[in-house]
C-alpha positions in Angstrom: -7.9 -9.8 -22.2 -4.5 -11.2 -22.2 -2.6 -11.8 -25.7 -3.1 -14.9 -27.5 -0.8 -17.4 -26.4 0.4 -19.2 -23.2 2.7 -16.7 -21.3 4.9 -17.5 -18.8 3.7 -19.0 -15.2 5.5 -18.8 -12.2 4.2 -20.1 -8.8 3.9 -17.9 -5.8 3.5 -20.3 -3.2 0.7 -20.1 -0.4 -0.2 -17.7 1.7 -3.2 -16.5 3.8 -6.1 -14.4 3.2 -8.2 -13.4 5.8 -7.4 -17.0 7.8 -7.8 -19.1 4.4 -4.7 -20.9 2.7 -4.7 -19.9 -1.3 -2.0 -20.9 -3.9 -0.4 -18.5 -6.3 0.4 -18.4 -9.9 1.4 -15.3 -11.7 1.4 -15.1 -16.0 3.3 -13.2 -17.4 2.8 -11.6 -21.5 5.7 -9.5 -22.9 4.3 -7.7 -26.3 7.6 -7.4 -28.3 8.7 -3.4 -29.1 7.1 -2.3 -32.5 4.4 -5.9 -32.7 1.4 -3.2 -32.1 3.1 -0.1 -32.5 4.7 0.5 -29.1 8.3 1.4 -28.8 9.4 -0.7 -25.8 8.1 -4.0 -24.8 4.8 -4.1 -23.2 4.6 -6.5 -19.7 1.2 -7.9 -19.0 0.7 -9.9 -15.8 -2.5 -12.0 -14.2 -1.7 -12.8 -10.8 -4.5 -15.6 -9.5 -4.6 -17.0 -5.5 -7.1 -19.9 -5.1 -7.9 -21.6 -2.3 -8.4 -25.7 -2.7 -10.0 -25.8 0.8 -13.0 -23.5 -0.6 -12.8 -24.2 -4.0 -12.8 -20.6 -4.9 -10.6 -17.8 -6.3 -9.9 -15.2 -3.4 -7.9 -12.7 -5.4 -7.0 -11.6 -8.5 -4.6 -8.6 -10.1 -4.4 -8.0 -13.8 -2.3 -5.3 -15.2 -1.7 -4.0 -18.7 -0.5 -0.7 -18.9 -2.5 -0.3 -21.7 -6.0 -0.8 -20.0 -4.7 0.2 -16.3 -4.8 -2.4 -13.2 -8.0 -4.5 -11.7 -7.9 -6.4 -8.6 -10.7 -8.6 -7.3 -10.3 -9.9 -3.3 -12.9 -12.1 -1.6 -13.1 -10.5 1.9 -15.3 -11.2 4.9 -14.6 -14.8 4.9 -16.9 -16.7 7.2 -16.2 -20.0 8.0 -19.2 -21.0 10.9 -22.1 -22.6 10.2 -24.6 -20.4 9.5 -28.0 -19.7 11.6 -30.6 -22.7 11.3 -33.4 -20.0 10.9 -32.4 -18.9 7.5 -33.5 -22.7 6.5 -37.0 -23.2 8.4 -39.8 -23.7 6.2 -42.4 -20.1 7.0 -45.2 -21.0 9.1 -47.4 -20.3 6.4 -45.8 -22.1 3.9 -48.3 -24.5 1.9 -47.4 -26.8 -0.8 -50.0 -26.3 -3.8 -50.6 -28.6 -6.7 -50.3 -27.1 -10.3 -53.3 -26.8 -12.5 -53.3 -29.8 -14.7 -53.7 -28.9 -18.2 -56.9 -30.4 -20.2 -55.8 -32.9 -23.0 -59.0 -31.9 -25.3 -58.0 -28.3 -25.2 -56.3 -26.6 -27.5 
């Protein structure tokens, strides 16, 4: 979780991931020396690539040195259309009314 407050965003441009166009932002959190104990100021950084074509995030990196490093990349990206069969109706597909409920029960 990134320390209260709003940090300090740069952007990173655009660049490519697996064929799509994302933009970058990076934030960056410096903990002053001796705020939470530490001796030297601590750096935190979120780095965040979106693509605006997909409308999706395709990678992320988060570092603290307190907590360590995570990265999340969306790979695999496939941009045809996908095969009509995954959308047919089953053959023996039938369409059943739901029990109406009695009013005079209880």
């Amino acid at each position: 979780m990134p320390p209260p407050g709003p940090g300090t965003t740069t952007s990173l441009g655009s660049r490519e991931f697996d064929g799509v166009r994302a933009d970058g932002k990076r934030t960056t959190w410096t903990i002053p020396a001796e705020r939470i104990g530490n001796k030297l100021p601590i750096e935190i950084l979120s780095e965040r690539w979106y693509s605006p074509e997909l409308n999706v995030v395709v990678f992320t990196r988060y570092a603290d040195p307190r907590s360590g490093e995570r990265i999340y990349r969306l790979e695999g990206i496939k941009r045809e259309e996908p095969n009509a069969e995954l959308f047919k109706v089953p053959a023996d597909f039938a369409l059943k009314s739901a029990p109406t409920r009695d009013p005079d029960r209880k």
